[in-house]
C-alpha positions in Angstrom: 0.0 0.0 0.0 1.5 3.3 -0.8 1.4 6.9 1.5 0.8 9.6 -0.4 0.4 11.7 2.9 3.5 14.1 3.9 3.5 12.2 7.2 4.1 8.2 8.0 0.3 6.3 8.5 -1.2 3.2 9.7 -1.9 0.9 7.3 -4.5 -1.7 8.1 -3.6 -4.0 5.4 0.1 -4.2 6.1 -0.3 -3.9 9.8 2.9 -1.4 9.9 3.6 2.4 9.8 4.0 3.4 6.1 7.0 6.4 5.1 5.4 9.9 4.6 6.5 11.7 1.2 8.4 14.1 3.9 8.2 12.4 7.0 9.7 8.7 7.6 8.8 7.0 10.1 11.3 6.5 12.8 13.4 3.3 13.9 11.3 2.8 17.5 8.0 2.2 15.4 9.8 -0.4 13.2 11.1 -2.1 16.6 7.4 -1.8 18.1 4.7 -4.8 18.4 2.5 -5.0 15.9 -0.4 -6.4 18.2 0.0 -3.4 20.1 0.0 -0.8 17.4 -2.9 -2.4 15.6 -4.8 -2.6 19.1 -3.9 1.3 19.4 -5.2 2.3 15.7 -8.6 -0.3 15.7 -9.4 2.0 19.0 -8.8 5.1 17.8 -10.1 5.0 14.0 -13.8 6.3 14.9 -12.1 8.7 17.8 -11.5 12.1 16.2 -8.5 14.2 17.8 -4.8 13.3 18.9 -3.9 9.9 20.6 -0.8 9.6 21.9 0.6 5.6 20.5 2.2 2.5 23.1 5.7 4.1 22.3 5.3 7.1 23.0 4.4 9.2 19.5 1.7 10.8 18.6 -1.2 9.9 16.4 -4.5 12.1 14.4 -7.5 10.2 13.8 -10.4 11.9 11.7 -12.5 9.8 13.2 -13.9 8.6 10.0 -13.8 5.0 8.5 -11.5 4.1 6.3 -9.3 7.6 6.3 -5.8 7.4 7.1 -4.6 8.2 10.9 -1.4 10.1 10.8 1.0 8.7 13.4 4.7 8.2 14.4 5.5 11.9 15.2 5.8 14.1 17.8 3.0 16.8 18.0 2.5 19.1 20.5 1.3 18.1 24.0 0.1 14.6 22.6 3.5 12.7 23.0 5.1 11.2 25.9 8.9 12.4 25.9 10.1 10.4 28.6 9.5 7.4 26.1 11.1 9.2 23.6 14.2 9.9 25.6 16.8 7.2 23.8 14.9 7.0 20.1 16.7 7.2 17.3 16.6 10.1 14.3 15.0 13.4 14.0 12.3 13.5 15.5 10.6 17.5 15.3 7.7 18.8 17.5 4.7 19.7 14.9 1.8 22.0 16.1 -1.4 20.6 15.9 -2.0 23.4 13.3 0.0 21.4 10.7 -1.3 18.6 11.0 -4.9 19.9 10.6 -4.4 22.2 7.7 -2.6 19.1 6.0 -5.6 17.2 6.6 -7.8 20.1 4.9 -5.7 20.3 2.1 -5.6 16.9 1.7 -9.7 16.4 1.8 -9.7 19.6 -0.2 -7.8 17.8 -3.3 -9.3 14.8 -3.1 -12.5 16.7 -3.4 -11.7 18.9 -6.1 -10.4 15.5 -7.7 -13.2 13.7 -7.5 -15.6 16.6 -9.2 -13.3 16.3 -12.2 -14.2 12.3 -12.8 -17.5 12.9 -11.9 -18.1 14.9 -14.9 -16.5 12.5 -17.0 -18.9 9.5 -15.5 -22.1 8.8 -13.8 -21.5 8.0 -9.9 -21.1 4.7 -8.7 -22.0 4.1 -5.2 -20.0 1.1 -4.9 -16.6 3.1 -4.6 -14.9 4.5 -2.3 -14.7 8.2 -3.4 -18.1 8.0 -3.7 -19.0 7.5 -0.7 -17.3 10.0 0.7 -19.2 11.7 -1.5 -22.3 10.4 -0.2 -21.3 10.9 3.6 -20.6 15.0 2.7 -24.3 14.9 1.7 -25.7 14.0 4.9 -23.9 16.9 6.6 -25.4 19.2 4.0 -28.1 17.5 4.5 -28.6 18.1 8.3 -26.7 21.5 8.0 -30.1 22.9 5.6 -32.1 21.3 8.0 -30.5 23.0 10.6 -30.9 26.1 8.5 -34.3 25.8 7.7 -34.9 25.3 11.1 -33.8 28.3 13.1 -35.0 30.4 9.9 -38.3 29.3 10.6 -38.1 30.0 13.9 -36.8 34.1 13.0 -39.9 34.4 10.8 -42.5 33.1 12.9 -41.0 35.6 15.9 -40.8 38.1 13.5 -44.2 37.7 12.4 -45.3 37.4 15.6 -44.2 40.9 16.5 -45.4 42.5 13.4 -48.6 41.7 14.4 -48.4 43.1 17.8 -47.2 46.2 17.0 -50.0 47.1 15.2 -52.3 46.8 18.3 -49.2 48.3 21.3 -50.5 47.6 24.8 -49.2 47.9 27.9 -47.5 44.3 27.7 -45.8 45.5 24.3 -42.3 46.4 25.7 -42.0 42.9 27.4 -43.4 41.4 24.7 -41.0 42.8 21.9 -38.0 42.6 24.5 -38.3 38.4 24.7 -39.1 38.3 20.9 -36.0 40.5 20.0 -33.9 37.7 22.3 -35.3 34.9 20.6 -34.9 36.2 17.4 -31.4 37.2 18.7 -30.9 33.7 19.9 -31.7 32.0 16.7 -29.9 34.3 14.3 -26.7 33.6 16.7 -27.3 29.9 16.5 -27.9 30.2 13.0 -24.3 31.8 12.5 -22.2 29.5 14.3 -24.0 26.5 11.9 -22.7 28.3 9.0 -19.3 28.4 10.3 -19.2 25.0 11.2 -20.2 23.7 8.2 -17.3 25.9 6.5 -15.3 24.1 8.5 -15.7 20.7 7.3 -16.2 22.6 3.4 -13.9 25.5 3.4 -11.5 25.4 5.9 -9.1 27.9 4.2 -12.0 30.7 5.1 -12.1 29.6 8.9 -8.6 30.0 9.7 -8.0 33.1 7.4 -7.8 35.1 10.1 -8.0 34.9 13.8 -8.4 37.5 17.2 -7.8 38.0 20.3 -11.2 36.3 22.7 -11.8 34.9 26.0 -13.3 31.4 26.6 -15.3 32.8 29.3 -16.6 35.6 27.7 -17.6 32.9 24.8 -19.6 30.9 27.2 -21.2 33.6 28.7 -22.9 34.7 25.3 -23.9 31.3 24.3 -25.5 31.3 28.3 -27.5 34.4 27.4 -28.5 33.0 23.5 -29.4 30.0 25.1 -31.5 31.5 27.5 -35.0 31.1 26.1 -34.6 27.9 24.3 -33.2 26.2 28.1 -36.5 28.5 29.8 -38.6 26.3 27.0 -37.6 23.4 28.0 -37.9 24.0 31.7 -33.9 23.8 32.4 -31.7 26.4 33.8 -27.5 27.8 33.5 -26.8 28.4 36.8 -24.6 31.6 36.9 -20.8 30.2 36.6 -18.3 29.1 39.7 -15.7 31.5 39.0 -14.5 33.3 36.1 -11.8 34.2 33.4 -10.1 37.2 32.2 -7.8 35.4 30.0 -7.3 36.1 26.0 -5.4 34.5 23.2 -5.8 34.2 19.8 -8.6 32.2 18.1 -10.8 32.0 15.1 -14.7 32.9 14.7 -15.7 29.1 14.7 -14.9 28.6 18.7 -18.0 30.7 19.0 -19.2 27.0 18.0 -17.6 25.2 21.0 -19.9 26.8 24.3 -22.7 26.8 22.1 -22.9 23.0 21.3 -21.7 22.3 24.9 -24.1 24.0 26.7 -27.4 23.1 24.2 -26.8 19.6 24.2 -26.6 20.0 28.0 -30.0 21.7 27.7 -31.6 19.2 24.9 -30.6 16.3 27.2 -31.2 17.3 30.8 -35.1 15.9 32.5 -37.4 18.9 33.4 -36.4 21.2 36.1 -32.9 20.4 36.4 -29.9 23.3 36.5 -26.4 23.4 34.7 -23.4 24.1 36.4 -20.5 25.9 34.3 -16.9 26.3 36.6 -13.8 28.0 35.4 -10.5 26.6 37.0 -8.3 29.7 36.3 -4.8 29.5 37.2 -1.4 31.6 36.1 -0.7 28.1 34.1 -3.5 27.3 32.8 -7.1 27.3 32.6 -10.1 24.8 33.2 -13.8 24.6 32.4 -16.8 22.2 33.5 -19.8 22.0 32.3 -21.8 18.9 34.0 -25.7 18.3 33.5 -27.9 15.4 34.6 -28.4 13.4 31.1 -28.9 10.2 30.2 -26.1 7.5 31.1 -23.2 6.9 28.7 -21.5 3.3 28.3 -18.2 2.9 28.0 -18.8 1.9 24.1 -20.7 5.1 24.0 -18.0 7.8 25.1 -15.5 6.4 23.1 -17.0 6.8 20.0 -18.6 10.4 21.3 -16.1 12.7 19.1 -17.1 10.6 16.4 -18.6 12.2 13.4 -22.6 11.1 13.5 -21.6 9.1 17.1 -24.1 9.4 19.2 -25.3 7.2 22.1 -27.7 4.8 22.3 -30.3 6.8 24.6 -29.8 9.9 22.5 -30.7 8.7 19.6 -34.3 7.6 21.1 -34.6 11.2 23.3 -33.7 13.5 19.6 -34.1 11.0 16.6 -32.9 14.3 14.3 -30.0 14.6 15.4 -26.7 13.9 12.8 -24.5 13.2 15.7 -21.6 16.3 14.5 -21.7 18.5 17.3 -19.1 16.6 19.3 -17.5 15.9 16.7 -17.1 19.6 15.5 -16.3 20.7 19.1 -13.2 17.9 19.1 -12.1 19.3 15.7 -12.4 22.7 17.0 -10.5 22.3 20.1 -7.7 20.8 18.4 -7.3 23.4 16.4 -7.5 25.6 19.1 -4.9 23.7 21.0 -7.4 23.0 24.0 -7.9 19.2 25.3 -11.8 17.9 25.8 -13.3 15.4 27.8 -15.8 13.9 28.9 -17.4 11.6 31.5 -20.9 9.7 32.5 -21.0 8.9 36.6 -23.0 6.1 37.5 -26.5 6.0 37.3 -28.5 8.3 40.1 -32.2 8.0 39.0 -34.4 6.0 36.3 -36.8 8.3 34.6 -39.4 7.3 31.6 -37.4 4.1 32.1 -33.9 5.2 31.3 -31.5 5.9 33.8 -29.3 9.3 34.1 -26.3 10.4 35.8 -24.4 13.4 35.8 -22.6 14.0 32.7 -19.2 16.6 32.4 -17.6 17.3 30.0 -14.5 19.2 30.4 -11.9 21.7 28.9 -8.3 22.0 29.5 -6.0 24.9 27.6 -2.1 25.7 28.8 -1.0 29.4 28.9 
């Protein structure tokens, strides 16, 4: 099997590490068991983000079927350089950055590749570039429904008060103030949608430019968009544990990242329940917590979470539409923003409707 990535990759066929065109890999991966290496990469091919590999190197996983998984380098903050300490050859510290642009390029080309032959013949849904064809059409798929969704929502509020003001009463002010929000709300959500899907479409626009921002100051606004869709469904944001003053730089699409975290917290948690948001601020670094009662998670379930379209068991029967990317858009995101996410499912605390819930966190971690 040939590597026509820039770095060395898996390959499930030969069960070794193939060269990169640029990259080889290095001696300690030649010397490695393959047992353990092909346990490693089965585990993390459906986990999106960076792994770090049984000797010590680091790995990227789309989380997709069938893609490559970069591996056999070091990237930043995923290796272990105590393992590392005797190996032989070059081995250079990559930014995350690289490695994720290289991807976009990559998906980019093949893309752009694949339009060409499709003019030249019809589409056969047996091959592999078509399907990932196929798979970018369910994301545009649930992106326009997405679309169509919160637009719907904007008219009928803006309908709503066009009616009202032509008979003003005493309630008018309130009333207009709470529509204005929603409509607010749902042209925000709306927004960070469209960048997302950029993201997986035209990544070259996303990181075009970046500013300065502040995580906390992110949260807070998806807290006060999210407002009236959690007091619809009967759930509150508690105010947050602590706070954050801290900038650096970052593109438009982490608006994305609170926003997801936060409405999935509010799409999932029972009636009446609250969400707790704390911010772990330090001089070295900085935490946040977001943990809301939701359904359990297995184990099988929370591995395959950053997956793109993984989604547990219970969720799928509590939100049947759902497509299963906003994880999987908030690992891709954090990765490129350098900022590790996790998540955890306690045991169970109470069965309601006949499925059992426990408190679910998930949980971000940035170095200054």
């Amino acid at each position: 099997m040939k590597n026509n990535l820039p770095f060395p990759s898996w390959s499930k066929d030969d069960l070794l590490v193939l060269d990169g065109t640029f990259f080889e890999a290095p001696q300690i991966c030649h010397k490695a068991k393959t047992r353990l290496c092909k346990k490693h990469y089965d585990r993390i091919e459906l986990v999106q983000g960076f792994h770090e590999c049984p000797m010590g190197l680091s790995s990227y996983s789309s989380g997709e079927k069938g893609q490559p998984i970069v591996t056999a380098l070091r990237i930043a903050d995923t290796y272990d350089a105590r393992k590392l300490k005797h190996a032989d050859g070059f081995l250079p510290t990559l930014p995350k950055k690289a490695v994720l642009d290289s991807f976009s390029k990559i998906r980019r080309i093949t893309s752009e590749g694949l339009s060409k032959a499709q003019i030249k013949k019809p589409l056969d849904f047996k091959g592999g570039a078509d399907l990932d064809a196929t798979e970018d059409k369910v994301l545009v798929d649930f992106s326009l429904h997405e679309i169509r969704k919160f637009n719907t929502q904007i008219k009928r509020y803006a309908e709503e008060l066009m009616i009202s003001s032509a008979n003003p009463d005493t309630k008018f002010v309130a009333f207009v103030d709470l529509k204005s929000k929603s409509i607010f709300a749902s042209s925000s959500m709306l927004s960070t949608r469209l960048s997302v899907y950029d993201f997986e479409a035209n990544p070259e626009v996303i990181t075009s430019s970046s500013q300065r921002a502040s995580l906390y100051k992110k949260f807070d606004k998806a807290r006060r968009v999210l407002d009236v869709y959690a007091k619809d469904q009967r759930v509150r944001i508690d105010q947050f544990d602590g706070s954050s003053y801290y900038e650096r730089n970052s593109y438009q699409v982490l608006d994305f990242l609170p926003f997801v975290i936060l409405e999935n917290a509010i799409k999932y948690s029972p009636k009446d329940q609250s969400i707790s948001v704390t911010f772990d601020d330090t001089s070295t670094s900085l935490k946040v917590t977001v943990s809301s009662l939701g359904p359990k998670n297995t184990k099988e379930d929370l591995r395959e979470i950053f997956a793109k379209r993984g989604r547990g068991s219970v969720a799928r029967s509590l939100d049947p539409s759902g497509g299963g990317y906003g994880l999987y858009f908030a690992k891709l995101i954090c990765d490129l923003h350098e900022i590790d996410i996790s998540v955890n499912s306690e045991d169970a605390i109470l069965t309601f409707n006949g499925l059992e819930y426990s408190i679910f966190t998930v949980e971000l971690r940035l170095q200054k």
